[in-house]
Every structure is written in C-alpha cells, then in structure tokens.
N, C-alpha and C positions, 0 to 999 in steps of 0.2 A: 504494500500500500504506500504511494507516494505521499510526502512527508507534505502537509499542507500548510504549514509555519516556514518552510524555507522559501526564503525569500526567491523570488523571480531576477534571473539576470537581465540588466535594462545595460544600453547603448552609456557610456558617457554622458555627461553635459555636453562635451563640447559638438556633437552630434545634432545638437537640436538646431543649428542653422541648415542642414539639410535634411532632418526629418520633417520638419515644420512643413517645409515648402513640398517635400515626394509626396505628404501623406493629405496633406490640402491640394494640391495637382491631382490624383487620383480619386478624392472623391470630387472634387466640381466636375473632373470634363466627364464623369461615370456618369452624374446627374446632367449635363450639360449636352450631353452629345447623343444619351437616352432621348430628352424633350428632343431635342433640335430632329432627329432621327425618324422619331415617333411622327412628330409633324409633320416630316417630307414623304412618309412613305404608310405609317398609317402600321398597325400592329399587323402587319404579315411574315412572311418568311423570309420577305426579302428585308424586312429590319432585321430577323435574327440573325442574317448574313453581312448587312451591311453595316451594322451600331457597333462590334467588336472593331472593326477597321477605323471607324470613327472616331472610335474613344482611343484606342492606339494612337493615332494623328495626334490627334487633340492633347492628350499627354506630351507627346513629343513637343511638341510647342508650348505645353504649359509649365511642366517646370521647369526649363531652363530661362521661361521670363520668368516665372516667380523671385528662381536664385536671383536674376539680375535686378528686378523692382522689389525685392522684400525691403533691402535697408531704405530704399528711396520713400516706400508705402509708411517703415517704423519713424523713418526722421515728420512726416507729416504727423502725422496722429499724433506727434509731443507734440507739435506745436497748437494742434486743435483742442486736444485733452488735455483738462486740467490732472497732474499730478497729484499725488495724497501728500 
C-alpha cells in the first residue's frame, strides 16, 4: 500500500517561468480551438479529425508568445494593480 503522507515530488521554483506559460498554453488553445472548430465545422467527424491539428497549431504559436509577452503582461498588471 503506497504511503499516502509522502510527500509528492514537484518541479523547483525556478520552473515556474515555464510551467506557468506550457500549462496556460495548453488549456486556452484546448478551449480555444475546440469553440473556434466547433463553429466552422459543426460536431461531426470531421471536427474529431480536424480540432487535434488545430489545437497542435494553436499550441505551437501559443507558448512560445506567452514565454515572450509573460514578463511584458507581469510589468502591466503592477502598474494597474494596486499592491498589498
């Protein structure tokens, strides 16, 4: 019986500049390219074939702009959000 108090192995800290952005990339274009998909072709067989390739795309082009606009998106938000 595995030991359920041992604790789980997690990534570093310093990990989380690109966990952040793979694991937000993967689910927007998954919800994003689903709708988008859906709308152009309507729940058939040809979305089950076609929304996998979409969402592939879509990924490819979504995190490596996140990596590039995360710091850009963090330095905004301090200046719009108030700090504690």
């Amino acid at each position: 019986m595995p030991d359920v108090n041992r604790a789980r192995r997690r990534l570093p800290a310093h990990y989380n500049s690109i966990v952040t952005p793979f694991v937000l990339s993967v689910i927007m274009t998954f919800v994003v390219s689903a709708i988008s998909t859906l709308k152009s072709l309507g729940f058939s067989q040809e979305f089950t074939t076609t929304w996998p390739q979409a969402w592939g795309l879509s990924w490819l082009v979504a995190f490596p702009t996140l990596l590039l606009v995360l710091p850009l998106v963090r330095r905004i938000v301090r200046l719009i959000v108030e700090h504690p």
